[in-house]
VOMI-586628 format. One record per residue: residue number from 1; x, y, z of N, C-alpha, C in turn. Coordinates in steps of 0.2 Angstrom, whole numbers. Each point is the difference from the previous one (the first is absolute). Example, Ala and Ser with C-alpha at 12.3 -4.5 7.8 and 13.67 -1.06 7.14 Angstrom:
VOMI-586628
nr: 1, n_px: 66, n_py: -28, n_pz: 39, ca_px: -4, ca_py: 6, ca_pz: 0, c_px: 4, c_py: 6, c_pz: 0
nr: 2, n_px: -2, n_py: 5, n_pz: -4, ca_px: 4, ca_py: 6, ca_pz: 1, c_px: -4, c_py: 5, c_pz: 3
***
This chain:
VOMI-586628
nr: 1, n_px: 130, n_py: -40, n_pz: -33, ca_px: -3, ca_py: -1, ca_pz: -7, c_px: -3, c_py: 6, c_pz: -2
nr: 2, n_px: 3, n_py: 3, n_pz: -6, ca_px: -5, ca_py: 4, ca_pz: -2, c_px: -7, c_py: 0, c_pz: -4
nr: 3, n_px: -4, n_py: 5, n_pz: 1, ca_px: -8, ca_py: 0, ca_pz: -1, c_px: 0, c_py: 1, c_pz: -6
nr: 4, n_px: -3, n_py: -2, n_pz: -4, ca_px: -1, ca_py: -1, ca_pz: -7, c_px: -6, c_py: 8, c_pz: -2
nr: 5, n_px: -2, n_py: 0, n_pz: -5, ca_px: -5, ca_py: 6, ca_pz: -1, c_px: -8, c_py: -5, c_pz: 0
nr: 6, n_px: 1, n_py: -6, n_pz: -2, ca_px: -8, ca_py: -4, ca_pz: 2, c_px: -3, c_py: 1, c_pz: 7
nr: 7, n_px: 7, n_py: -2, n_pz: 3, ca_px: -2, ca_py: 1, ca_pz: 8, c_px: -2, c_py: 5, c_pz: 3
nr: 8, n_px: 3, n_py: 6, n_pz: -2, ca_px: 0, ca_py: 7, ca_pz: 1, c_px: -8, c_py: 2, c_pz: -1
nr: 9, n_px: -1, n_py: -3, n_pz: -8, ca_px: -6, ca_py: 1, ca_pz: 0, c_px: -6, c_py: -2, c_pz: 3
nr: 10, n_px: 0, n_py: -8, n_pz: 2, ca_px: -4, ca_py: -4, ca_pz: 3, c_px: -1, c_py: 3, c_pz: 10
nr: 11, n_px: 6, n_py: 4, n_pz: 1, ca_px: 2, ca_py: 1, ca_pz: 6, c_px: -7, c_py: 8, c_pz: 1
nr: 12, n_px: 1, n_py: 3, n_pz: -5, ca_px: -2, ca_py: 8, ca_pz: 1, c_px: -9, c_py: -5, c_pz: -3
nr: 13, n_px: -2, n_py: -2, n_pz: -5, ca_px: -6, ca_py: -4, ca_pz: 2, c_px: -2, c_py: -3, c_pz: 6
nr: 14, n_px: 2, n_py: -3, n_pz: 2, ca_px: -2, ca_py: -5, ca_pz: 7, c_px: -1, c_py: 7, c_pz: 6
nr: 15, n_px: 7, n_py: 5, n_pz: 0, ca_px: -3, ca_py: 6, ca_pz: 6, c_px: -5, c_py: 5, c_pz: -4
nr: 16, n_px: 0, n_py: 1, n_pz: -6, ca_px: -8, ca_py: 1, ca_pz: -1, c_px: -6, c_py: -5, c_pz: 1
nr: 17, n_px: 0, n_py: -5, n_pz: 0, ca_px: -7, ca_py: -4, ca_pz: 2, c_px: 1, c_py: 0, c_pz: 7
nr: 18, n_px: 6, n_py: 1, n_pz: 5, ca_px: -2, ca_py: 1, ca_pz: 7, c_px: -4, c_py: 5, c_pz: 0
nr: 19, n_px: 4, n_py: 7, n_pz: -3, ca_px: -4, ca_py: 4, ca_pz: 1, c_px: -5, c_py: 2, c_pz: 0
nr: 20, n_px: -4, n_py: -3, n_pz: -4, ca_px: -8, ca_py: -2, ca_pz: -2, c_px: -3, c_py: -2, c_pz: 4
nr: 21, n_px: 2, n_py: -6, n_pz: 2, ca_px: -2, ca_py: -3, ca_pz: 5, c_px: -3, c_py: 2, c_pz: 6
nr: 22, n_px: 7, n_py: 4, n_pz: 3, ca_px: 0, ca_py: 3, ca_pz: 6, c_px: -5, c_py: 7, c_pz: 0
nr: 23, n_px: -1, n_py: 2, n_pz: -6, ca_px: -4, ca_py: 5, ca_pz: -1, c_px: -7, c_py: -2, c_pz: 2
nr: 24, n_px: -4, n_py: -8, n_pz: -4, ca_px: -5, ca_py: -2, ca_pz: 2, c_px: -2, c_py: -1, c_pz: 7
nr: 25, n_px: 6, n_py: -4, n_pz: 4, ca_px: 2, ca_py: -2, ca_pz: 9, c_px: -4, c_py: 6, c_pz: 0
nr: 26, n_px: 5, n_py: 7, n_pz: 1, ca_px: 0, ca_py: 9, ca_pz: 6, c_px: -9, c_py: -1, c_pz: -5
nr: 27, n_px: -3, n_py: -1, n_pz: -4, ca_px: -5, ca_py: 4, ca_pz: 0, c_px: -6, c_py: -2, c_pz: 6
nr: 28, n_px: -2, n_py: 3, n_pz: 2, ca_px: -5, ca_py: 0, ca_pz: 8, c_px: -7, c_py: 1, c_pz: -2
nr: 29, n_px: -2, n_py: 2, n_pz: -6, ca_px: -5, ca_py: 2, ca_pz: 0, c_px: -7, c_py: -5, c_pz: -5
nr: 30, n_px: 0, n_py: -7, n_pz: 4, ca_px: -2, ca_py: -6, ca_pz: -6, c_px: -8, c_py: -2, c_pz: 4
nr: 31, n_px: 1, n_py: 2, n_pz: 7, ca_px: -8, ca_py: -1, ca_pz: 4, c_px: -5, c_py: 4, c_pz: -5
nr: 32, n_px: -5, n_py: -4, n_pz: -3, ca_px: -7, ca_py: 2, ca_pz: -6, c_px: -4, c_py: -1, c_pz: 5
nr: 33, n_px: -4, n_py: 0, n_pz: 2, ca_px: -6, ca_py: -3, ca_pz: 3, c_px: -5, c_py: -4, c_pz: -4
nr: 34, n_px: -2, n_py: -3, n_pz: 5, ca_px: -5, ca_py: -5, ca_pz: -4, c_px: -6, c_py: 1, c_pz: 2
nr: 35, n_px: -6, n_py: 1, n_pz: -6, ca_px: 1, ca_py: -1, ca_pz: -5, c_px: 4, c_py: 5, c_pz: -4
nr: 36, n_px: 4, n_py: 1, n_pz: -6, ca_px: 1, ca_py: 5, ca_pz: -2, c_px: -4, c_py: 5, c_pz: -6
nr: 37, n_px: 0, n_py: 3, n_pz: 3, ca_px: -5, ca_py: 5, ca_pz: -5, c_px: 2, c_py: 4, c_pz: -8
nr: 38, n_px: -3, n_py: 3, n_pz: -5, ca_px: 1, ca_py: 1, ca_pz: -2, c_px: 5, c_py: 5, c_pz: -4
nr: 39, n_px: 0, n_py: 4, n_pz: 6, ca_px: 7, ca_py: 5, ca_pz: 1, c_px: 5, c_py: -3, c_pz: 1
nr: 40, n_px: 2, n_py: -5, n_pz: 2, ca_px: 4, ca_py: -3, ca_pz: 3, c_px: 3, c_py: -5, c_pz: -6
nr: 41, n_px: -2, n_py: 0, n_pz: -5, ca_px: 1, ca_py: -2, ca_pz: -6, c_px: 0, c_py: 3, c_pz: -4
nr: 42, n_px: 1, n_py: 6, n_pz: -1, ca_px: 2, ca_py: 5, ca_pz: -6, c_px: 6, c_py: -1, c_pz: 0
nr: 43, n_px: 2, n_py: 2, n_pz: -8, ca_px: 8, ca_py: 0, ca_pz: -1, c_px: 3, c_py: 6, c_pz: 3
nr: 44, n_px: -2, n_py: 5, n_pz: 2, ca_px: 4, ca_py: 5, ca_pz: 5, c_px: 1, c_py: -2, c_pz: 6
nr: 45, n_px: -6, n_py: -5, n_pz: 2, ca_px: 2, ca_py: -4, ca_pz: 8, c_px: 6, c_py: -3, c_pz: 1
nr: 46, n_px: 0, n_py: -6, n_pz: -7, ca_px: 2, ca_py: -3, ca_pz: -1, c_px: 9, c_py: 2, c_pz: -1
nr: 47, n_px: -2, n_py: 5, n_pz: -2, ca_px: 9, ca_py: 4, ca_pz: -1, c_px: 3, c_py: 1, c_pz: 5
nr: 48, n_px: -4, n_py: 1, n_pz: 5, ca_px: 2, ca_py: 3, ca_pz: 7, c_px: 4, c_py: -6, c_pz: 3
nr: 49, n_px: -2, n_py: -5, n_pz: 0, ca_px: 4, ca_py: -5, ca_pz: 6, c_px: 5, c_py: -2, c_pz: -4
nr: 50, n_px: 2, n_py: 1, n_pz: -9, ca_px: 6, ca_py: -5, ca_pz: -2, c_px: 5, c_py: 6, c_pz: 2
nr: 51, n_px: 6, n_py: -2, n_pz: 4, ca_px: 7, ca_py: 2, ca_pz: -2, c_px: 4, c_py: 2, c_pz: -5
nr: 52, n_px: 1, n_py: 7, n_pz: 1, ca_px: 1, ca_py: 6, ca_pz: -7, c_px: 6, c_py: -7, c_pz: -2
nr: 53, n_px: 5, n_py: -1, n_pz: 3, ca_px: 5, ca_py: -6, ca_pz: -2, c_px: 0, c_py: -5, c_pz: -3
nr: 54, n_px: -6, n_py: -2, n_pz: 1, ca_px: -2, ca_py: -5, ca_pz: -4, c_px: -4, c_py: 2, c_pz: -7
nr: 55, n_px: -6, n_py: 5, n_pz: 0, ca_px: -2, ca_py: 3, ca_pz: -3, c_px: 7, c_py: 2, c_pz: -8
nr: 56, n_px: 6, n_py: 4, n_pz: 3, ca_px: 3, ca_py: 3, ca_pz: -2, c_px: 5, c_py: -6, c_pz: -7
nr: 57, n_px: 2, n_py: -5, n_pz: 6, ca_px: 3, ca_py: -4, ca_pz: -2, c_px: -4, c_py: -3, c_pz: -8
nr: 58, n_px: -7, n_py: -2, n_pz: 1, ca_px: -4, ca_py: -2, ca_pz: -5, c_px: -1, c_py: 4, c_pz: -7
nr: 59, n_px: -1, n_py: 5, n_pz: 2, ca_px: 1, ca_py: 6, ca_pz: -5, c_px: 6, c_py: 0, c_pz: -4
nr: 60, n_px: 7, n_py: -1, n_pz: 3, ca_px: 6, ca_py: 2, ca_pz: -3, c_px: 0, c_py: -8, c_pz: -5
nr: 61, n_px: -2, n_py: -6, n_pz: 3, ca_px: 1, ca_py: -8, ca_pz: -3, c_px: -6, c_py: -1, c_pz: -6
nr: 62, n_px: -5, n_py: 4, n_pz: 3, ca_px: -6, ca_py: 1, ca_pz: -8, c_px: 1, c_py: 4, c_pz: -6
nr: 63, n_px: 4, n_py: 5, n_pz: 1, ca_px: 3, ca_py: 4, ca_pz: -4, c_px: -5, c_py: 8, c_pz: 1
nr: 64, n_px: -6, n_py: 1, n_pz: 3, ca_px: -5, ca_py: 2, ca_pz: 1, c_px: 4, c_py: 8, c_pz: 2
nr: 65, n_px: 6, n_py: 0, n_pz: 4, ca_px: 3, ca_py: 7, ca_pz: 0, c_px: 8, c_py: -2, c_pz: -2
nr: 66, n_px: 1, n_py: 6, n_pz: -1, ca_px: 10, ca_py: -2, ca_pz: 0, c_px: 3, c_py: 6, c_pz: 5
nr: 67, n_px: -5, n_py: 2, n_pz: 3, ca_px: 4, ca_py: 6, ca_pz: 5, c_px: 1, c_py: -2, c_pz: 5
nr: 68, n_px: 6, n_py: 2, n_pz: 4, ca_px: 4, ca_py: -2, ca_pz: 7, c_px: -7, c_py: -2, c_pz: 5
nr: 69, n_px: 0, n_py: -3, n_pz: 4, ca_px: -4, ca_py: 0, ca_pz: 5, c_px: 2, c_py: 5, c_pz: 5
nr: 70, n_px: -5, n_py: 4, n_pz: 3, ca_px: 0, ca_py: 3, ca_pz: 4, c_px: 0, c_py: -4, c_pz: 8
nr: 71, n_px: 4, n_py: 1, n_pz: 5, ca_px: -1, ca_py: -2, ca_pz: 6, c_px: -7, c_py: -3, c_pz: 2
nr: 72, n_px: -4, n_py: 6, n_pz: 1, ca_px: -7, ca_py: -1, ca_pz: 3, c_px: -5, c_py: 2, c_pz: -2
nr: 73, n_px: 0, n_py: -2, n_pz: -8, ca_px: -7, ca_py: 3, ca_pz: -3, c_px: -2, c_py: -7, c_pz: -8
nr: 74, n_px: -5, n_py: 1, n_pz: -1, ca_px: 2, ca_py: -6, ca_pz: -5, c_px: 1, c_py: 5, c_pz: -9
nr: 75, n_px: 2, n_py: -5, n_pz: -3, ca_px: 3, ca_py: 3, ca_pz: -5, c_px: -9, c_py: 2, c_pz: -6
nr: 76, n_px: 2, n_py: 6, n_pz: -5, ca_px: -5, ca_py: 1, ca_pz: -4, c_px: -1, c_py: -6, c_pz: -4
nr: 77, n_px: -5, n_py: -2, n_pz: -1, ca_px: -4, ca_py: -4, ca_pz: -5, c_px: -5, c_py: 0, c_pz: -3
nr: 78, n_px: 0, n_py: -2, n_pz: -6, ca_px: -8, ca_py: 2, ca_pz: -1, c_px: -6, c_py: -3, c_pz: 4
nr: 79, n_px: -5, n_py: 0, n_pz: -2, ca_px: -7, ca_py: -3, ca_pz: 7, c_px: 1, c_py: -6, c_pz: -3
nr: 80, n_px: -2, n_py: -4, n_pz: -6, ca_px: 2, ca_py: -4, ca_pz: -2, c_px: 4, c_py: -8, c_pz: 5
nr: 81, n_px: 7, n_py: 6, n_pz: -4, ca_px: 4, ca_py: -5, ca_pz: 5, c_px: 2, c_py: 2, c_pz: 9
nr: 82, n_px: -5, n_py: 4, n_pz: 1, ca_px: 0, ca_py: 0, ca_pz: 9, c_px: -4, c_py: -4, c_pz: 2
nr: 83, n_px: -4, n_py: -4, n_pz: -4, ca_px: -6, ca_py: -3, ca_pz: 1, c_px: 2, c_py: -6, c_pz: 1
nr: 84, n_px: 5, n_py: -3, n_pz: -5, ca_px: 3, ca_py: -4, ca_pz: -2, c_px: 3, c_py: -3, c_pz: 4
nr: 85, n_px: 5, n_py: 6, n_pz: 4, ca_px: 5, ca_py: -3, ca_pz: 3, c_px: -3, c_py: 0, c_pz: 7
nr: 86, n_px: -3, n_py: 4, n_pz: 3, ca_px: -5, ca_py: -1, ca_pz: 5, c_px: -3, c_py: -7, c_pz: 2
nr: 87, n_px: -3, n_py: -2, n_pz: -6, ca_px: -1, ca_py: -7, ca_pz: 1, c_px: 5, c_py: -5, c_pz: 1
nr: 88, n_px: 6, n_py: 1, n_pz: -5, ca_px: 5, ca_py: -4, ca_pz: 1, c_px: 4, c_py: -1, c_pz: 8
nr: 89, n_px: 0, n_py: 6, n_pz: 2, ca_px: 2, ca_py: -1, ca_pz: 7, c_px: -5, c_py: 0, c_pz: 5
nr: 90, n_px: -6, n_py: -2, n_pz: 0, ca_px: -5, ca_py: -4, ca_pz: 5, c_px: 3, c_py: -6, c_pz: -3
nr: 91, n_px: 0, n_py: -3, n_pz: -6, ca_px: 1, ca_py: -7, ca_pz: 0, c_px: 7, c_py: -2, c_pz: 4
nr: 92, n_px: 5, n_py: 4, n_pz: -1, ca_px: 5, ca_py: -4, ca_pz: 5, c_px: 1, c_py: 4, c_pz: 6
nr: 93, n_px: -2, n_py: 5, n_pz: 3, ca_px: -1, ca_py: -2, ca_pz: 6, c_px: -4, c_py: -1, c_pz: 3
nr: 94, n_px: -6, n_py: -5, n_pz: -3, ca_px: -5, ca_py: -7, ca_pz: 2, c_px: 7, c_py: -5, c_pz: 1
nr: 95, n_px: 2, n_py: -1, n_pz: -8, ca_px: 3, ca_py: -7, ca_pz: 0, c_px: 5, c_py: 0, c_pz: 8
nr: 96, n_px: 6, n_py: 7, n_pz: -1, ca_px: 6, ca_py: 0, ca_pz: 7, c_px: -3, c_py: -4, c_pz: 3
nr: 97, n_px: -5, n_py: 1, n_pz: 3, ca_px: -4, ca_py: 0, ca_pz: 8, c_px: -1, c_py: -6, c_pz: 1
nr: 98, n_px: -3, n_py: -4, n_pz: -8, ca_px: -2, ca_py: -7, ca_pz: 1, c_px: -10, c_py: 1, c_pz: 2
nr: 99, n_px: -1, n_py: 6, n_pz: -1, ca_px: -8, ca_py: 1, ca_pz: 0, c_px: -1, c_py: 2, c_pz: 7
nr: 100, n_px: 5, n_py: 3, n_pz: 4, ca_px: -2, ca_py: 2, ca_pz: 9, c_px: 0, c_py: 6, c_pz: -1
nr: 101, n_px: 1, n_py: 5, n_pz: -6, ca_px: -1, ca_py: 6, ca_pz: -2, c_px: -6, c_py: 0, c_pz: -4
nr: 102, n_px: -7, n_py: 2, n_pz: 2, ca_px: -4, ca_py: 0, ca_pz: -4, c_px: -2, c_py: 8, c_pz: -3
nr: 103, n_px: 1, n_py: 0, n_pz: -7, ca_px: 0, ca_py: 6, ca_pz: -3, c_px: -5, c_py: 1, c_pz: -3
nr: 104, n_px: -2, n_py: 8, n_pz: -4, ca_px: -7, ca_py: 0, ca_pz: 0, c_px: 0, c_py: -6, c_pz: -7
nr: 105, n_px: 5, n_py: 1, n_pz: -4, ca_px: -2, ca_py: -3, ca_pz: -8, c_px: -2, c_py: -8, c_pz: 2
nr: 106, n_px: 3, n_py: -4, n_pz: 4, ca_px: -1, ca_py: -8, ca_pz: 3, c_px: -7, c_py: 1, c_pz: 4
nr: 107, n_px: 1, n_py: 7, n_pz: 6, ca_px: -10, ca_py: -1, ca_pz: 3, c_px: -5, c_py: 3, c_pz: -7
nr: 108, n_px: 1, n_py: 0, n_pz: -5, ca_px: -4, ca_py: 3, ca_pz: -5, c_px: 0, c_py: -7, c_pz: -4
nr: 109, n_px: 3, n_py: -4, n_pz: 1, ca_px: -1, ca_py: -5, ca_pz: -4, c_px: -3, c_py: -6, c_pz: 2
nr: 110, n_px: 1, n_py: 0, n_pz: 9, ca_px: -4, ca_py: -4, ca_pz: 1, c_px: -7, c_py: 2, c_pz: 2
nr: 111, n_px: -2, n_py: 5, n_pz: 1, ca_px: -6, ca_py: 2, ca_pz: 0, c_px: -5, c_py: 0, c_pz: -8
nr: 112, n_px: 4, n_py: 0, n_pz: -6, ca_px: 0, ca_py: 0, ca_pz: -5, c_px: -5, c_py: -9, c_pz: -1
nr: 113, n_px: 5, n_py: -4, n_pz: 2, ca_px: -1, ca_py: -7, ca_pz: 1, c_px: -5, c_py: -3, c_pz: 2
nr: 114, n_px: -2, n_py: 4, n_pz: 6, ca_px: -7, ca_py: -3, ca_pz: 6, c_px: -3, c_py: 3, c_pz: -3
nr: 115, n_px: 0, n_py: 0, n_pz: -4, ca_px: -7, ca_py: 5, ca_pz: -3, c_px: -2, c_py: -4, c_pz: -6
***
């Protein structure tokens, strides 16, 4: 039975969201300490733990760049929307995890809250 071009297309989405995915999985670097300080919630901190892939990916679906992704570096943006997208990817690699990935922007919020 041959593949349609819907499929084609739905097929190369789905192994890009694995991709993603699998990029959040290999990341090793989510141990914050507790309490977390206020270094540790800067946006440059912050930039450091999301995966350039995921990073990457979010840039190209914002419209925020249109240049090729590089392998291992994140693409140029303005601060703006680095800030942006930074946040967007604490939120879903919270959400992946089901909340067992505690990131600085979720421990800034609930600290934010007891207060």
């Amino acid at each position: 039975m041959p593949i349609d071009k819907t499929d084609i297309k739905n097929i190369k989405l789905y192994h890009t969201g694995l991709a993603a995915k699998k990029s959040i999985a290999d990341q090793s670097d989510w141990n914050i300490n507790w309490p977390p300080t206020s270094e540790v919630i800067s946006e440059e901190e912050c930039a450091k733990l999301v995966p350039v892939e995921l990073f990457n990916l979010l840039a190209l679906v914002t419209n925020a760049t249109e240049e090729v992704p590089p392998s291992d570096t994140f693409v140029e943006v303005t601060d703006e929307a680095r800030a942006k997208l930074v946040s967007i990817c604490m939120d879903i690699i919270y959400l992946s995890s089901n909340g067992r990935i505690q990131t600085p922007k979720s421990l800034a919020l609930v600290l934010h809250c007891d207060t």
